[in-house]
Biopython code that builds the backbone (N, CA, C, O; Angstrom):
import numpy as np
from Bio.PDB.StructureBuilder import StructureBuilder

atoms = [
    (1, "UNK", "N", (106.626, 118.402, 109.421)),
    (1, "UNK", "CA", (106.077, 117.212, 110.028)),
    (1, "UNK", "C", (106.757, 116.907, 111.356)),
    (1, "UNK", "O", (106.843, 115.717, 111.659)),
    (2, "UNK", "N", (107.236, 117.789, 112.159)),
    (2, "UNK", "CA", (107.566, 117.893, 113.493)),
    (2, "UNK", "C", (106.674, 116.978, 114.232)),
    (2, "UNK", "O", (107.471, 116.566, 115.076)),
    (3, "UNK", "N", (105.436, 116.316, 114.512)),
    (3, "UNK", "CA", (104.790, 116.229, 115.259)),
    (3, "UNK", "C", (104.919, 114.295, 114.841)),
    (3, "UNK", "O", (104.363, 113.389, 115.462)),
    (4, "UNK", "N", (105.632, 114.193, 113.885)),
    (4, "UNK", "CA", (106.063, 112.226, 113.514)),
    (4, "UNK", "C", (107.076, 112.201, 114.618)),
    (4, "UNK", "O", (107.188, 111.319, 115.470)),
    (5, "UNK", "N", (107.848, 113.360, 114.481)),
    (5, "UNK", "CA", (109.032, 112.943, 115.448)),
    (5, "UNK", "C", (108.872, 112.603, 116.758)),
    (5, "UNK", "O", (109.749, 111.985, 117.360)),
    (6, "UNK", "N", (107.766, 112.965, 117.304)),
    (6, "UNK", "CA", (107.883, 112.755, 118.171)),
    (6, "UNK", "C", (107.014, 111.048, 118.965)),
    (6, "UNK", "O", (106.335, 110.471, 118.116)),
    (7, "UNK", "N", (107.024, 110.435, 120.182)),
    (7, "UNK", "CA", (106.630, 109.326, 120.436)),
    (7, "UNK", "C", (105.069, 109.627, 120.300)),
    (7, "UNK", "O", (104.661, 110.533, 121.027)),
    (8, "UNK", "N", (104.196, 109.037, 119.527)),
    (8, "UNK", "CA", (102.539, 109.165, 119.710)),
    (8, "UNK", "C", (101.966, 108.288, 118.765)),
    (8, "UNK", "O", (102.334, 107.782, 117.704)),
    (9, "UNK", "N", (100.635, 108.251, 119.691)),
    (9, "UNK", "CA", (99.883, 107.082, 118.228)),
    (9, "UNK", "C", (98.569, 108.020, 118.130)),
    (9, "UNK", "O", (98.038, 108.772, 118.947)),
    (10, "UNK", "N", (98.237, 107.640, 116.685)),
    (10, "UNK", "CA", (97.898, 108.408, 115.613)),
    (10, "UNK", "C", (96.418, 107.667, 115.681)),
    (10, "UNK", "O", (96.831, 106.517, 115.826)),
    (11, "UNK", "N", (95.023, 107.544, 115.676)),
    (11, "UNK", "CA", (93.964, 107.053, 115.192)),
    (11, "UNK", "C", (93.225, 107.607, 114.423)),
    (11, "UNK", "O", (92.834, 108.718, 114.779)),
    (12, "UNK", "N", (92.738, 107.070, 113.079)),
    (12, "UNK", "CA", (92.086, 106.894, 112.386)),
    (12, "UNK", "C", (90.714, 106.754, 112.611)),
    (12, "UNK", "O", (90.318, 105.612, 112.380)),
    (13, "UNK", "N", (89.681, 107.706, 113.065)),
    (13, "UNK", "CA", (88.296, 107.350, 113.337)),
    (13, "UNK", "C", (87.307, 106.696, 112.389)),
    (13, "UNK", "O", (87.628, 107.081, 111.265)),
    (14, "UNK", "N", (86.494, 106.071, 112.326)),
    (14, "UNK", "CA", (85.562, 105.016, 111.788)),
    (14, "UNK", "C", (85.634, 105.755, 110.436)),
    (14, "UNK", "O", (86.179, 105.469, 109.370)),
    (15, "UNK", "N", (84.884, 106.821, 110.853)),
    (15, "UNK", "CA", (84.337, 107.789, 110.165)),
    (15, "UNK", "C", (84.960, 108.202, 109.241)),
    (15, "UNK", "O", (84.436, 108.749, 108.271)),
    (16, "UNK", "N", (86.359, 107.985, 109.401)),
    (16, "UNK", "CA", (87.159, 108.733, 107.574)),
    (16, "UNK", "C", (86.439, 107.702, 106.823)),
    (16, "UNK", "O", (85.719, 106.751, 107.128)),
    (17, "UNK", "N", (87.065, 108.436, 105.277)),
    (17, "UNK", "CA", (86.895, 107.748, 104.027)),
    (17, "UNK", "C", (88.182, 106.896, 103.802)),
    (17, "UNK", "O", (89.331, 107.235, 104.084)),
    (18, "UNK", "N", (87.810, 105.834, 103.291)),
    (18, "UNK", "CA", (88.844, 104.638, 102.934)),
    (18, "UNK", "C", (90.161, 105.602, 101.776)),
    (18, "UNK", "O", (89.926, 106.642, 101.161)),
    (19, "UNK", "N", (91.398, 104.876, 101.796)),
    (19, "UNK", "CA", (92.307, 105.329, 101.318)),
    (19, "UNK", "C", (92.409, 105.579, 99.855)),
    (19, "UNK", "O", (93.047, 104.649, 99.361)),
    (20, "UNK", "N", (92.038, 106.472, 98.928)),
    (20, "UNK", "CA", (92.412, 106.875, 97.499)),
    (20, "UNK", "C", (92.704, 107.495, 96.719)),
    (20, "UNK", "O", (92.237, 108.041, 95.720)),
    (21, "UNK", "N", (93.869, 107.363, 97.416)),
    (21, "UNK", "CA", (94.984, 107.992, 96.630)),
    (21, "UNK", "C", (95.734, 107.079, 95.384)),
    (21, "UNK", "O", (96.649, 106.263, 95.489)),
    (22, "UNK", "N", (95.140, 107.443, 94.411)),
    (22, "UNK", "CA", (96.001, 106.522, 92.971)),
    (22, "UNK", "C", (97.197, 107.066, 92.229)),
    (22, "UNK", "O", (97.971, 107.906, 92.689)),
    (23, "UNK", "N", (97.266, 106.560, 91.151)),
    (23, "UNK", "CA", (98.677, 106.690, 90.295)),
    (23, "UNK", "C", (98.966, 107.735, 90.169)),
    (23, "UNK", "O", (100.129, 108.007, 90.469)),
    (24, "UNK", "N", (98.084, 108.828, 89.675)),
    (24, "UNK", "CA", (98.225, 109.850, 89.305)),
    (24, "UNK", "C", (98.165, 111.196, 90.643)),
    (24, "UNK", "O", (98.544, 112.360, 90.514)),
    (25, "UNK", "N", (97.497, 110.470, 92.013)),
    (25, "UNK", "CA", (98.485, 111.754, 92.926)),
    (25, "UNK", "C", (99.504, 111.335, 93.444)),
    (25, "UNK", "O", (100.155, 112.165, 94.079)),
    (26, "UNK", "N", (99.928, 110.178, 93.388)),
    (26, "UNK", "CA", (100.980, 109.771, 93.830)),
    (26, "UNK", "C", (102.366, 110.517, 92.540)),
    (26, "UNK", "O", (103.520, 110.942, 92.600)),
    (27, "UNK", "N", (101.858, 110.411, 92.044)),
    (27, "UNK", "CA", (102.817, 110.744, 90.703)),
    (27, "UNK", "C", (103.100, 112.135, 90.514)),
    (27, "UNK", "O", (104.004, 112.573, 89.802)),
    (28, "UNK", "N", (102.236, 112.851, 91.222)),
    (28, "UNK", "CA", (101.743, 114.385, 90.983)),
    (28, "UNK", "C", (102.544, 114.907, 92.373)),
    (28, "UNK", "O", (103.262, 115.898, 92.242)),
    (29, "UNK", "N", (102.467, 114.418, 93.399)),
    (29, "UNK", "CA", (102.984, 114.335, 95.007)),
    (29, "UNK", "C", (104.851, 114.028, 94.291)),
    (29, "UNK", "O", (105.366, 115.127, 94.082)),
    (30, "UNK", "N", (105.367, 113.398, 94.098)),
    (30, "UNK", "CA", (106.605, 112.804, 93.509)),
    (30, "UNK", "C", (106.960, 113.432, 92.939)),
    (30, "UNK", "O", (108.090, 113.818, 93.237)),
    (31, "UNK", "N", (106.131, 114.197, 91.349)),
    (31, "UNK", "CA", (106.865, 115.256, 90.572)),
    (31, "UNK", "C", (107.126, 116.276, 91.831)),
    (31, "UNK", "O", (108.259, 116.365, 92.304)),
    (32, "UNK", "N", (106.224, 116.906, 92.261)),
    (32, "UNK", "CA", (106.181, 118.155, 92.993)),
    (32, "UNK", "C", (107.501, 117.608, 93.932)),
    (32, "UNK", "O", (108.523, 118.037, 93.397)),
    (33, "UNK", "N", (107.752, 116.990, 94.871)),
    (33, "UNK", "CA", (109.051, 116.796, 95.344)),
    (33, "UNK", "C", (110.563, 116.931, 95.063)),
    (33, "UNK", "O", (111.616, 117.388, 95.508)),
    (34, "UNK", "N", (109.945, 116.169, 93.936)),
    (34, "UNK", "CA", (111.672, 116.184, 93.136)),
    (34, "UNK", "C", (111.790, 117.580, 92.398)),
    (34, "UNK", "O", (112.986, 117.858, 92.482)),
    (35, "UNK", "N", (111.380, 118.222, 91.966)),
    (35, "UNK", "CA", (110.803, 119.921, 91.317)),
    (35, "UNK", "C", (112.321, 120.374, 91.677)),
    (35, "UNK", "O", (112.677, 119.288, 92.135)),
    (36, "UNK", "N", (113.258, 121.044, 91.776)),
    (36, "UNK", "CA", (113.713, 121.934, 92.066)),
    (36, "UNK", "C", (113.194, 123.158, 92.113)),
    (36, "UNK", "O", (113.426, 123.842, 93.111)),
    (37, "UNK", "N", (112.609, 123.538, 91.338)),
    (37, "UNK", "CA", (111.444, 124.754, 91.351)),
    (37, "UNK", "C", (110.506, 125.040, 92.167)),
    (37, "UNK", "O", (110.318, 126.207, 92.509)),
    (38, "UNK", "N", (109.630, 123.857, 92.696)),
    (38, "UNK", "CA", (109.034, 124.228, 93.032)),
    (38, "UNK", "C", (108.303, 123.546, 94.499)),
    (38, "UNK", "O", (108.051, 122.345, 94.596)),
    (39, "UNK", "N", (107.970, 124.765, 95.817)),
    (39, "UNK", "CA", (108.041, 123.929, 96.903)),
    (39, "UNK", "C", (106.256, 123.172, 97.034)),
    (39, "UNK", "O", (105.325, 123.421, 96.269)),
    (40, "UNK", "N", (106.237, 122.457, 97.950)),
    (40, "UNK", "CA", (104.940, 121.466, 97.793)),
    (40, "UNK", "C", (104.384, 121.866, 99.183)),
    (40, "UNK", "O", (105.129, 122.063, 100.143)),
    (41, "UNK", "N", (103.195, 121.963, 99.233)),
    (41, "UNK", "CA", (102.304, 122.558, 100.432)),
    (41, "UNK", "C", (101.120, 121.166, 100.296)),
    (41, "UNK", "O", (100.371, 120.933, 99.347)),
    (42, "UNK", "N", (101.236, 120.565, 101.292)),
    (42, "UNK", "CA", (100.141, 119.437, 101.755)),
    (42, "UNK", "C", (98.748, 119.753, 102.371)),
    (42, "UNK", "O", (97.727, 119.065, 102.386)),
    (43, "UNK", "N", (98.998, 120.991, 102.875)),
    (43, "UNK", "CA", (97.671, 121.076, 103.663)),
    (43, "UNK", "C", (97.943, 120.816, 104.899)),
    (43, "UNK", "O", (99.018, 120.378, 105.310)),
    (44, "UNK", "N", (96.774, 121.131, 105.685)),
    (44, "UNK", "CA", (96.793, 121.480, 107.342)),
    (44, "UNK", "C", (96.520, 119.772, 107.560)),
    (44, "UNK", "O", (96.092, 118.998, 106.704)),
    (45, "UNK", "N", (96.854, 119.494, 108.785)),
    (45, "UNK", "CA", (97.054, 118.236, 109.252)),
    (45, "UNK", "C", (96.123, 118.744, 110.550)),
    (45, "UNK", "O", (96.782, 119.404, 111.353)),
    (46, "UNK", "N", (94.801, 118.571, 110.884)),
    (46, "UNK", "CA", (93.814, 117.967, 112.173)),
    (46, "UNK", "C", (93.644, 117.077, 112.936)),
    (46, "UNK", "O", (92.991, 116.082, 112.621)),
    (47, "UNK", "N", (94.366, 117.284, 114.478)),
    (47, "UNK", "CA", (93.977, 116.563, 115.466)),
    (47, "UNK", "C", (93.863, 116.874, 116.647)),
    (47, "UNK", "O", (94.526, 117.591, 117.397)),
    (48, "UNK", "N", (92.662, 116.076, 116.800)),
    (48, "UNK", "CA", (92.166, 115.599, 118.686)),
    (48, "UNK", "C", (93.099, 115.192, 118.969)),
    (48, "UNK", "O", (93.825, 114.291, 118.548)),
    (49, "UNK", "N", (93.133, 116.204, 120.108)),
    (49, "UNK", "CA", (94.030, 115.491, 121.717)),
    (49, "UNK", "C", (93.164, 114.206, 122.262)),
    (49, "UNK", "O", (91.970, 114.440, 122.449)),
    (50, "UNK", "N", (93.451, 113.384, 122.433)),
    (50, "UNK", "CA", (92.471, 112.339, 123.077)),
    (50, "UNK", "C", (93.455, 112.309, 124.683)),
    (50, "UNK", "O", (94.571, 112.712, 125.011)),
    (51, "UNK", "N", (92.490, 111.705, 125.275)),
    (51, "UNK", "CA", (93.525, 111.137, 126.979)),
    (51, "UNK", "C", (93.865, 110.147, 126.837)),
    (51, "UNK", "O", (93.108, 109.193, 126.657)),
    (52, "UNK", "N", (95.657, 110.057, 126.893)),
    (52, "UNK", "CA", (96.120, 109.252, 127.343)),
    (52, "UNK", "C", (96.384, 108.608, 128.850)),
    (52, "UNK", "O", (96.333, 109.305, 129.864)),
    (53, "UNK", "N", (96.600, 107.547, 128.861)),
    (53, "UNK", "CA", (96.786, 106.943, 130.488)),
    (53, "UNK", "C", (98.225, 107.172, 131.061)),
    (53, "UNK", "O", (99.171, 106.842, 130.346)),
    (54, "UNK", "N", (98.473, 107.733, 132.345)),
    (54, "UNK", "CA", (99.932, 108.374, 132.411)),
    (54, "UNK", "C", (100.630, 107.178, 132.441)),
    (54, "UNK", "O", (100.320, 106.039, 132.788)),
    (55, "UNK", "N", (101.944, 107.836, 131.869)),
    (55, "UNK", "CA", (103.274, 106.845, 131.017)),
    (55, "UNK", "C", (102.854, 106.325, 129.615)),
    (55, "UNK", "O", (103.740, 105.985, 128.830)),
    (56, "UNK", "N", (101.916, 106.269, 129.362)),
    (56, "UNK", "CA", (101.730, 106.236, 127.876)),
    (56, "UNK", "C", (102.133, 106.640, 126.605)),
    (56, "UNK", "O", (102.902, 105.700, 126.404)),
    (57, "UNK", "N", (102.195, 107.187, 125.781)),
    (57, "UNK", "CA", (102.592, 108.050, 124.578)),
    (57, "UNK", "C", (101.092, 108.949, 124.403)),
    (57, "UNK", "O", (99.983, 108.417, 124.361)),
    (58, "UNK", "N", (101.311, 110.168, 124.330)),
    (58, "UNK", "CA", (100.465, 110.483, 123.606)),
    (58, "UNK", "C", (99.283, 110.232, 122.454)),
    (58, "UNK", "O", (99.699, 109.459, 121.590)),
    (59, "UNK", "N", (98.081, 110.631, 122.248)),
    (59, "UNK", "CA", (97.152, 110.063, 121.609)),
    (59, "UNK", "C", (96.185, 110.843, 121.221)),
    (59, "UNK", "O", (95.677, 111.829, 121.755)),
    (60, "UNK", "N", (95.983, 110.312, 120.253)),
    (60, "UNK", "CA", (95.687, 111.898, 118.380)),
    (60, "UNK", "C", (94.062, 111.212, 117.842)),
    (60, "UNK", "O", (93.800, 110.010, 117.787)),
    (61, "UNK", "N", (93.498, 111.903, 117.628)),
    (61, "UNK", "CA", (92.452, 111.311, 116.424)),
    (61, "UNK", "C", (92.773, 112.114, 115.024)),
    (61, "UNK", "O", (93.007, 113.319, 115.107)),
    (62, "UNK", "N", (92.785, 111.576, 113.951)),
    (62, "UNK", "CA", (92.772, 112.230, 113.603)),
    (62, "UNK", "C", (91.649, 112.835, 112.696)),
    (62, "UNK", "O", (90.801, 112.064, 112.245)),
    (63, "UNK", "N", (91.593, 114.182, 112.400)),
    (63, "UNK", "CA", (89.766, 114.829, 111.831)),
    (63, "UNK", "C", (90.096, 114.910, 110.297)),
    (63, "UNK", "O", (89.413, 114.449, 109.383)),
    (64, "UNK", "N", (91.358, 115.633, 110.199)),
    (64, "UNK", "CA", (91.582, 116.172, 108.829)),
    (64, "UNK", "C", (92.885, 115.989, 108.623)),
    (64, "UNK", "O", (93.781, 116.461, 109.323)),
    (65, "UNK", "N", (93.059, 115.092, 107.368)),
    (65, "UNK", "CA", (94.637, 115.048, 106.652)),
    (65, "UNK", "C", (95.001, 113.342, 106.540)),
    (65, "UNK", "O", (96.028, 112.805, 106.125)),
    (66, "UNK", "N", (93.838, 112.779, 107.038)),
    (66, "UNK", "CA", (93.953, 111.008, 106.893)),
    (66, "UNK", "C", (95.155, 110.598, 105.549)),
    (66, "UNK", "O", (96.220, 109.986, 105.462)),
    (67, "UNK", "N", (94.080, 111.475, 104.491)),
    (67, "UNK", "CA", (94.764, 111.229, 103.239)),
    (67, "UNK", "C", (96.200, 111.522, 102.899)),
    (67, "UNK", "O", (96.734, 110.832, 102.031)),
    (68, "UNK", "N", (96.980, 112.623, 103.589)),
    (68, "UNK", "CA", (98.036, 113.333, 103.456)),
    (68, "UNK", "C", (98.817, 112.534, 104.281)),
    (68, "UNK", "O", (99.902, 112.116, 103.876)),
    (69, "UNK", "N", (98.241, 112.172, 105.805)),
    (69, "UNK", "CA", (99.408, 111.590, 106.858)),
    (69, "UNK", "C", (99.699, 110.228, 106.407)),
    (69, "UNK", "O", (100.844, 109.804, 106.563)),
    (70, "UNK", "N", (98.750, 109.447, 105.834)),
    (70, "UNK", "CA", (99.182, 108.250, 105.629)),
    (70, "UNK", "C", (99.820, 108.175, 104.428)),
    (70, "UNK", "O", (100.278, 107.052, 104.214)),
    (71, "UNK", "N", (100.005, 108.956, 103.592)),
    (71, "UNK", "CA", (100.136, 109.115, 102.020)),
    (71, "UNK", "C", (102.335, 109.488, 102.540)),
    (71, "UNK", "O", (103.138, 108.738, 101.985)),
    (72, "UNK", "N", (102.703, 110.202, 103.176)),
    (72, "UNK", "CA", (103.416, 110.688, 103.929)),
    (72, "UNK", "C", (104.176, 109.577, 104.690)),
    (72, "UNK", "O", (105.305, 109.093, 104.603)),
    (73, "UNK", "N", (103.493, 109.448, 105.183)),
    (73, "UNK", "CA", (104.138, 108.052, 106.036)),
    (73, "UNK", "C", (104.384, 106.939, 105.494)),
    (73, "UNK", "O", (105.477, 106.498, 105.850)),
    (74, "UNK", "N", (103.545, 105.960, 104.411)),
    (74, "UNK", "CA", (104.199, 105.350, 103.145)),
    (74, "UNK", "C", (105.587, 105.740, 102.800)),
    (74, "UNK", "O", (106.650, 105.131, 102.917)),
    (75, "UNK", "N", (105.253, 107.094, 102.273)),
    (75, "UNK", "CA", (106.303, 107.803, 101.784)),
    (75, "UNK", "C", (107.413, 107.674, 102.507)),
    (75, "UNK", "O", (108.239, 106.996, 101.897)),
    (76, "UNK", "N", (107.767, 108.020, 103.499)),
    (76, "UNK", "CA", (108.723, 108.067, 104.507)),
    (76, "UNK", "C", (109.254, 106.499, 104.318)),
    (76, "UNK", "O", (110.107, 106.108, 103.522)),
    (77, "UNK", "N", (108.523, 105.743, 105.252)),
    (77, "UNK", "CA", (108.527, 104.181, 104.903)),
    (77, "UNK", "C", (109.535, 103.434, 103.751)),
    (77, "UNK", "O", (110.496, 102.677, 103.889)),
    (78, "UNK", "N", (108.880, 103.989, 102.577)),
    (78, "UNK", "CA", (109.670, 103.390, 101.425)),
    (78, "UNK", "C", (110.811, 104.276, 101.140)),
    (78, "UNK", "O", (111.566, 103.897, 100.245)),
    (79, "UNK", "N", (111.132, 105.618, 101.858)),
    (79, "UNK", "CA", (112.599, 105.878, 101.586)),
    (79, "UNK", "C", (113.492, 105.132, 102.469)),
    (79, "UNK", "O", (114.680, 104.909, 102.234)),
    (80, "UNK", "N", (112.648, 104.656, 103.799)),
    (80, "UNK", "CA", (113.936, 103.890, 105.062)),
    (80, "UNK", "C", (114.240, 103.136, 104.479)),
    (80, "UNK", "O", (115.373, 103.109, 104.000)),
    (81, "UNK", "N", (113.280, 102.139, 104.264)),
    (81, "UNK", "CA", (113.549, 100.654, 103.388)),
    (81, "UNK", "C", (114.437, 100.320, 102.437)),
    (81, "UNK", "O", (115.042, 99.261, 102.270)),
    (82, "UNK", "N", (114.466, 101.766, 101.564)),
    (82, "UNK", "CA", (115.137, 101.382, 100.107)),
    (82, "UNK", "C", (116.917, 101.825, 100.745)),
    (82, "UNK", "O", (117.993, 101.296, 100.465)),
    (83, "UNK", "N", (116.564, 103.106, 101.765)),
    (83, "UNK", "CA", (117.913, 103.316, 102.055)),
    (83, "UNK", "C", (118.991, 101.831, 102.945)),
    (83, "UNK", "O", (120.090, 101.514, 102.490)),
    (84, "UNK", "N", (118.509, 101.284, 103.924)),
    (84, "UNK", "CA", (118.468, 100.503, 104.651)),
    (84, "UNK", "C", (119.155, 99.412, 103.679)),
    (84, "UNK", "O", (120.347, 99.110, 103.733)),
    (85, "UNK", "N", (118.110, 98.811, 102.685)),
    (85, "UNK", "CA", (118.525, 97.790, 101.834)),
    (85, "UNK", "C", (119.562, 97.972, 101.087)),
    (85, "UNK", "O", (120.042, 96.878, 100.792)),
    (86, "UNK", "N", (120.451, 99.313, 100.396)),
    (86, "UNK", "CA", (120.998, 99.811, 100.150)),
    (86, "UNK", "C", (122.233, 100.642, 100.367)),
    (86, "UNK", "O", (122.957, 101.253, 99.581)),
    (87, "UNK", "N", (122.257, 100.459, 101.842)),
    (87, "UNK", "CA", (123.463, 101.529, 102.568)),
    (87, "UNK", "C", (124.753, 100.789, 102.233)),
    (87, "UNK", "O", (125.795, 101.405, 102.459)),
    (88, "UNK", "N", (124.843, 99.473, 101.690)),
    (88, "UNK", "CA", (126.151, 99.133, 101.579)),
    (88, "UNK", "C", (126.699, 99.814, 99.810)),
    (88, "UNK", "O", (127.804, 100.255, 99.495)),
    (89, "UNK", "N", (125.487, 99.666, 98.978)),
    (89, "UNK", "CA", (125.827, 99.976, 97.912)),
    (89, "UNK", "C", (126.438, 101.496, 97.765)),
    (89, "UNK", "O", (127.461, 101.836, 97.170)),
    (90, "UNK", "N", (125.250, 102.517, 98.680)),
    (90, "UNK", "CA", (125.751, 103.901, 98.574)),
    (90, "UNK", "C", (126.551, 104.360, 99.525)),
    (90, "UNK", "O", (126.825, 105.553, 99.656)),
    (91, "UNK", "N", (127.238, 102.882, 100.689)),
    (91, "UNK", "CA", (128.474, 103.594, 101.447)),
    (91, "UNK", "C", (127.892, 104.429, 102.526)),
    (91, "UNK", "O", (128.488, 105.467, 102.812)),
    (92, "UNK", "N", (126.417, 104.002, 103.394)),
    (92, "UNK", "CA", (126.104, 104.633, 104.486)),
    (92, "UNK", "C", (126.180, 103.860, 105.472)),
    (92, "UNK", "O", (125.703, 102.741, 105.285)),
    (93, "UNK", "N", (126.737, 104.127, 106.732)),
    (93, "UNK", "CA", (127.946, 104.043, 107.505)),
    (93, "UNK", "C", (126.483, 103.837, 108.786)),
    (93, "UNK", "O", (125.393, 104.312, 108.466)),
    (94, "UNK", "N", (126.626, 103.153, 110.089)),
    (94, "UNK", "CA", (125.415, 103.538, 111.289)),
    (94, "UNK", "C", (125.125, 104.413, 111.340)),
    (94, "UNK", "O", (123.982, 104.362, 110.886)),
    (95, "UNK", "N", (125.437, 105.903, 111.738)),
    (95, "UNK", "CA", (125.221, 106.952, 111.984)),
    (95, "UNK", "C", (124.289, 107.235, 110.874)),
    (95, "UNK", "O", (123.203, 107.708, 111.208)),
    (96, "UNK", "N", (124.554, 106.989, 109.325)),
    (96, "UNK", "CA", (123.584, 107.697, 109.127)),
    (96, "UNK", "C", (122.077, 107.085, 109.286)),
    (96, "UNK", "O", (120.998, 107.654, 109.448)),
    (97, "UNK", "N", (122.444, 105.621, 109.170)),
    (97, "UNK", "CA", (120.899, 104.976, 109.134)),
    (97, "UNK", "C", (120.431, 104.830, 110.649)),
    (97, "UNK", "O", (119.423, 104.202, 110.973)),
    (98, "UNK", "N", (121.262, 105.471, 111.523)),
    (98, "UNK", "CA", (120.571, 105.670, 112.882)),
    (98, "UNK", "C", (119.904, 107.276, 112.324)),
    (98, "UNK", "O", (118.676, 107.213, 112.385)),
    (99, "UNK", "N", (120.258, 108.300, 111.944)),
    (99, "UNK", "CA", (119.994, 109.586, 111.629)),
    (99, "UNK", "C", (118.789, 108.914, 111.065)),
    (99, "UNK", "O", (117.759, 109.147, 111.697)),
    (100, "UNK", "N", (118.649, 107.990, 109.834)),
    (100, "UNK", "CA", (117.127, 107.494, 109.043)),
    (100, "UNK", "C", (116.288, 107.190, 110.167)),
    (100, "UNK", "O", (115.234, 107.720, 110.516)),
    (101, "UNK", "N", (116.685, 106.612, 110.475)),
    (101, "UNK", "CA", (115.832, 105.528, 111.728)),
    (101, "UNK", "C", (114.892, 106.629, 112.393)),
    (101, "UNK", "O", (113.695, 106.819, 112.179)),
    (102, "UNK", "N", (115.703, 107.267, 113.207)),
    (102, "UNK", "CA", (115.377, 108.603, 113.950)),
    (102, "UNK", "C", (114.390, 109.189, 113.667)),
    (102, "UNK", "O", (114.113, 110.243, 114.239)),
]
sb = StructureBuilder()
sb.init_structure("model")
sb.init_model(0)
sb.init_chain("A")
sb.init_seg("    ")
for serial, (resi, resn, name, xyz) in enumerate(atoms, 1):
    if name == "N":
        sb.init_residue(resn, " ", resi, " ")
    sb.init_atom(name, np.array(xyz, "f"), 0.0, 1.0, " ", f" {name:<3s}", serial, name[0])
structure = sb.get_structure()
């Protein structure tokens, strides 16, 4: 997921399908993570270059992977949060929650 790291905004065209993803891929996405066994393949991620206006950030449509990028990005989301809320309990120091942040 090289392409979060970097500065850009992401659009969502009309045209996707609304978000549904339930208990059970979320749960299925989660086992497969935590697996030691076994690695997890998401699928290809599709996007339009759109034009941006210079000095802008870059700018994406996206065609294919709505379901995966946002599913992903949640994901991401609720590990900052929990780490963040938490760095005093598990003893993480700026650096690393600048490393999270990042």
């Amino acid at each position: 997921m090289l392409f979060l790291a970097t500065p850009s905004y992401y659009d969502i065209p009309f045209f996707q399908r609304a978000y549904v993803w339930d208990d059970d891929n979320w749960s299925e996405l989660l086992s497969n993570l935590t697996s030691r066994n076994q690695n997890h393949f998401l699928g290809s991620i599709i996007l339009k270059n759109e034009l941006a206006t210079s000095g802008n950030v870059s700018r994406f449509s996206v065609i294919d992977g709505q379901q995966r990028l946002t599913t992903v990005s949640v994901l991401l989301r609720a590990c900052y949060d929990h780490i963040v809320k938490n760095a005093e309990k598990y003893g993480y120091d700026e650096d690393i929650l600048k490393t999270c942040q990042n």
